[in-house]
C-alpha positions as CSV (number, residue, x, y, z in Angstrom):
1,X,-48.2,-11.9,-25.0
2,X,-45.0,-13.5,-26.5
3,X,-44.9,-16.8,-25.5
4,X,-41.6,-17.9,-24.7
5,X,-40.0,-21.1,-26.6
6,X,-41.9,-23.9,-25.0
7,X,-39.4,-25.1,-22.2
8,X,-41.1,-28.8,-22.4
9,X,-40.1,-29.4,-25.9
10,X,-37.0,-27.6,-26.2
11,X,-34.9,-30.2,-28.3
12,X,-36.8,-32.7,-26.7
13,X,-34.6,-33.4,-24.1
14,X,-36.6,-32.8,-21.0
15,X,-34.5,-32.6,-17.5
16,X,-31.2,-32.7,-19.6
17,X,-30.6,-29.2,-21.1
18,X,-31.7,-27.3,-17.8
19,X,-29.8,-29.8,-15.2
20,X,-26.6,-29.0,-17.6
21,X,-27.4,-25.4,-17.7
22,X,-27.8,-25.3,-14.2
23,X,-24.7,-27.1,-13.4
24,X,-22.7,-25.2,-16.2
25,X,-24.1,-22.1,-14.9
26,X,-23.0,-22.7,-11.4
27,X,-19.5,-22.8,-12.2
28,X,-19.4,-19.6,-14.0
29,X,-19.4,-15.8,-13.2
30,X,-23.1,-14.9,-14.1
31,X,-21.9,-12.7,-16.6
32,X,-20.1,-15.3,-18.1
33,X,-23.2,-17.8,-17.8
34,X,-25.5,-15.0,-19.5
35,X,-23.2,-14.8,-22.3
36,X,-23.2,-18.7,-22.8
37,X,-27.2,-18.6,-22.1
38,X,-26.8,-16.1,-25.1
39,X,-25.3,-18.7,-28.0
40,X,-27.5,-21.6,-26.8
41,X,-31.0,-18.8,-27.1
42,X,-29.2,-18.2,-30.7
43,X,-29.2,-22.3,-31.7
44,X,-32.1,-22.8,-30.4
45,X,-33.3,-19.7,-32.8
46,X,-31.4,-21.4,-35.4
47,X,-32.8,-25.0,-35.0
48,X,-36.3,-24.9,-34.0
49,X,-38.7,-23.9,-36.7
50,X,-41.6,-24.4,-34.7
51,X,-40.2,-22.1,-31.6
52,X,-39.7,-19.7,-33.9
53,X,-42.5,-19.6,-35.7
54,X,-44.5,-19.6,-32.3
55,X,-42.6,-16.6,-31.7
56,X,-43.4,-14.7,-34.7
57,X,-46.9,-15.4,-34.4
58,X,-46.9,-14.1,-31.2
59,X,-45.0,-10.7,-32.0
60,X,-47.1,-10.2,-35.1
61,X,-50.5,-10.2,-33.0
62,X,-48.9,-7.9,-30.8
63,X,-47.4,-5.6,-33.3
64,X,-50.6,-5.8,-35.7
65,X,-48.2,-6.6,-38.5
66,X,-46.5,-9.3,-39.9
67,X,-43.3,-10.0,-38.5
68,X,-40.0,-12.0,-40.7
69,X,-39.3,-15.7,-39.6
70,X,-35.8,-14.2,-39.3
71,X,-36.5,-10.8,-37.6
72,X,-33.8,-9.2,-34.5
73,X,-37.3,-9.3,-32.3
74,X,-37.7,-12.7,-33.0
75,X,-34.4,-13.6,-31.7
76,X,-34.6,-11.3,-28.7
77,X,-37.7,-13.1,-27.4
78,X,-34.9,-16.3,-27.6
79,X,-32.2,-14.0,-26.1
80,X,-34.6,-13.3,-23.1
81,X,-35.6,-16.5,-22.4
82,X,-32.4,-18.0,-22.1
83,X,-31.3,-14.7,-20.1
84,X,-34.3,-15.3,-17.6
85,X,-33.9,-19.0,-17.4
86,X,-29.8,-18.4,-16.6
87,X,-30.8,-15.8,-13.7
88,X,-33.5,-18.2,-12.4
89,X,-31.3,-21.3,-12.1
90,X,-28.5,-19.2,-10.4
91,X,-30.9,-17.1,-8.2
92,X,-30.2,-19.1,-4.8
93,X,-27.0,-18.1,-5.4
94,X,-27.1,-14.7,-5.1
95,X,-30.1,-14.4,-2.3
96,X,-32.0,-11.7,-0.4
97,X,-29.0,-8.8,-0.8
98,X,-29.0,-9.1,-4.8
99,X,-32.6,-7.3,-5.0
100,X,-34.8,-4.6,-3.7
101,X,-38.3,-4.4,-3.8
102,X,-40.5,-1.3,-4.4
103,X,-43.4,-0.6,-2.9
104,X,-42.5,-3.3,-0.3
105,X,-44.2,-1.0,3.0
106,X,-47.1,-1.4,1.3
107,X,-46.1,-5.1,1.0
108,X,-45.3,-5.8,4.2
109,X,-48.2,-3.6,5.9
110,X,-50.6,-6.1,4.1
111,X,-48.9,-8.5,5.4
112,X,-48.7,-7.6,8.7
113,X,-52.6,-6.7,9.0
114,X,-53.7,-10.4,8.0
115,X,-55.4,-8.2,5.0
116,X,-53.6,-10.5,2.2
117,X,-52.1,-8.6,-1.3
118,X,-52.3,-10.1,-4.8
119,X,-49.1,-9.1,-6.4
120,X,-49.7,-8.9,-10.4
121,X,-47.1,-8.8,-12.8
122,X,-46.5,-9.5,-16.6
123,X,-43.9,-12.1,-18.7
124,X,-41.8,-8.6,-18.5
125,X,-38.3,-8.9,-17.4
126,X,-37.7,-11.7,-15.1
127,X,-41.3,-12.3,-13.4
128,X,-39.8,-15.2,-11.3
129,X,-37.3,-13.3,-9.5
130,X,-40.1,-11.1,-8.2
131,X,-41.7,-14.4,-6.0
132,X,-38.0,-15.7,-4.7
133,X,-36.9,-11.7,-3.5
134,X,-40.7,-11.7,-1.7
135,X,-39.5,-15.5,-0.1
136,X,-36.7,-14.8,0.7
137,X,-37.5,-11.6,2.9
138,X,-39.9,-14.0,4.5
139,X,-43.0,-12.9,3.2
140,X,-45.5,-15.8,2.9
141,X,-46.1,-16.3,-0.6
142,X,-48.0,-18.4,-3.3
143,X,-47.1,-18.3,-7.0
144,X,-49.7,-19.6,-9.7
145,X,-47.3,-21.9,-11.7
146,X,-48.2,-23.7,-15.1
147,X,-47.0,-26.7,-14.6
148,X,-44.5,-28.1,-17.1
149,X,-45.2,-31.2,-19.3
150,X,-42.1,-33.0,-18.1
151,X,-42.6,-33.8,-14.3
152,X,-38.7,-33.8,-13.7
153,X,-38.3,-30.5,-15.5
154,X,-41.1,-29.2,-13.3
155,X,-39.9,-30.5,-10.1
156,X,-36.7,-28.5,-10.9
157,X,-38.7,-25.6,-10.6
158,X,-40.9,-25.9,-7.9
159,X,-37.7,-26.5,-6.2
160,X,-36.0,-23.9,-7.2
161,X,-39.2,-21.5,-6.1
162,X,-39.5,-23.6,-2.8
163,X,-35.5,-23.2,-1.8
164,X,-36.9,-19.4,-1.5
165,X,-39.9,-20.1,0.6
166,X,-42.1,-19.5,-2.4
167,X,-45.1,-22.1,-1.9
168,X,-46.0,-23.0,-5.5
169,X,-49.8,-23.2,-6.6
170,X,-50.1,-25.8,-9.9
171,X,-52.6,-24.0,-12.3
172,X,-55.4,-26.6,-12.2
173,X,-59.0,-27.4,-10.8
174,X,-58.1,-26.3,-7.0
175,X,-56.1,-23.3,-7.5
176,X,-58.6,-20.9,-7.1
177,X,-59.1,-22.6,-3.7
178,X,-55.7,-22.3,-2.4
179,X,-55.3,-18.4,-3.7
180,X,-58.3,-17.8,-1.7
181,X,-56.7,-19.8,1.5
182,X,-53.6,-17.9,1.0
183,X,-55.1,-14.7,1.0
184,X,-57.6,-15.3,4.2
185,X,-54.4,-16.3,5.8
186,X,-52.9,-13.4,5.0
187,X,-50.5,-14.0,2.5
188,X,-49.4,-12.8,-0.7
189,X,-50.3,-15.0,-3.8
190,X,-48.6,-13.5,-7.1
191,X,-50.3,-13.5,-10.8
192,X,-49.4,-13.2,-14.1
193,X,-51.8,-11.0,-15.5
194,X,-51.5,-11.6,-19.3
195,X,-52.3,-14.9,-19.0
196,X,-56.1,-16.1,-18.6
């Protein structure tokens, strides 16, 4: 899968870029902030040779064929990123009413007959949105998280995810464990598939 530019090394900066992204983002209209997310995806494009060439080594196993440095894919993988990392930040924001959930009978019937559900998605669209809509409806749900490099960076997150009443599971040693606790207790516990 394309990985996205790695969020722990991103200029190097740790906590800073996304406590100022989140901050700048709060203050204006998202469309506005998704704009803005836009031009700091395209410097970052710019700027970091090895994000970039992450990228295109990423798209050209996908594709089967070798893809430019410089290519409009390449930059949309940026684009995204910094699109899904502006919606994330401002998601508490916009709560419960902002989304709708298909398939969420089926959800909530699992839910309801202590059965458990997996929920499995992809990096396709915006994957985290899809654990804060299930928390904030007050489903009881786990998300296997890869924990980020920086612990500050990565207690923003797991905040942001627990503000929702998403309890996170850290990819390590005991999370198979505490899916499997989740699930006899009949809760949810959501996967990224295209990851191993």
């Amino acid at each position: 899968q394309p990985n996205r530019p790695s969020p722990s090394t991103s200029m190097g900066l740790g906590i800073l870029p996304y406590a100022t992204a989140r901050w700048l983002a709060s203050k204006m209209s998202p469309s506005a902030a998704l704009r803005c997310a836009e031009r700091l995806s395209d410097g970052q494009y710019h700027c970091s040779a090895s994000d970039r060439a992450g990228v295109r080594a990423n798209l050209s196993a996908i594709t089967g064929h070798s893809v430019a440095e410089w290519s409009p894919d390449v930059r949309s993988v940026f684009r995204n990123f910094g699109g899904y990392l502006t919606e994330f930040l401002l998601a508490d924001q916009w709560g419960q009413a902002a989304f709708r959930i298909e398939g969420a009978q089926e959800l909530q019937a699992a839910i309801h007959a202590h059965r458990g559900a997996i929920v499995l998605s992809a990096h396709l669209g915006n994957w985290e949105l899809g654990g804060l809509a299930l928390g904030w409806r007050g489903v009881p749900v786990s998300v296997v998280a890869l924990s980020h490099r920086d612990p500050a960076v990565d207690r923003l997150f797991v905040g942001q995810r627990q503000r929702a009443g998403v309890d996170v599971i850290p990819l390590n040693a005991r999370a198979m464990r505490r899916c499997a606790a989740r699930l006899r207790s009949g809760g949810a516990v959501c996967l990224l598939g295209d990851r191993e």
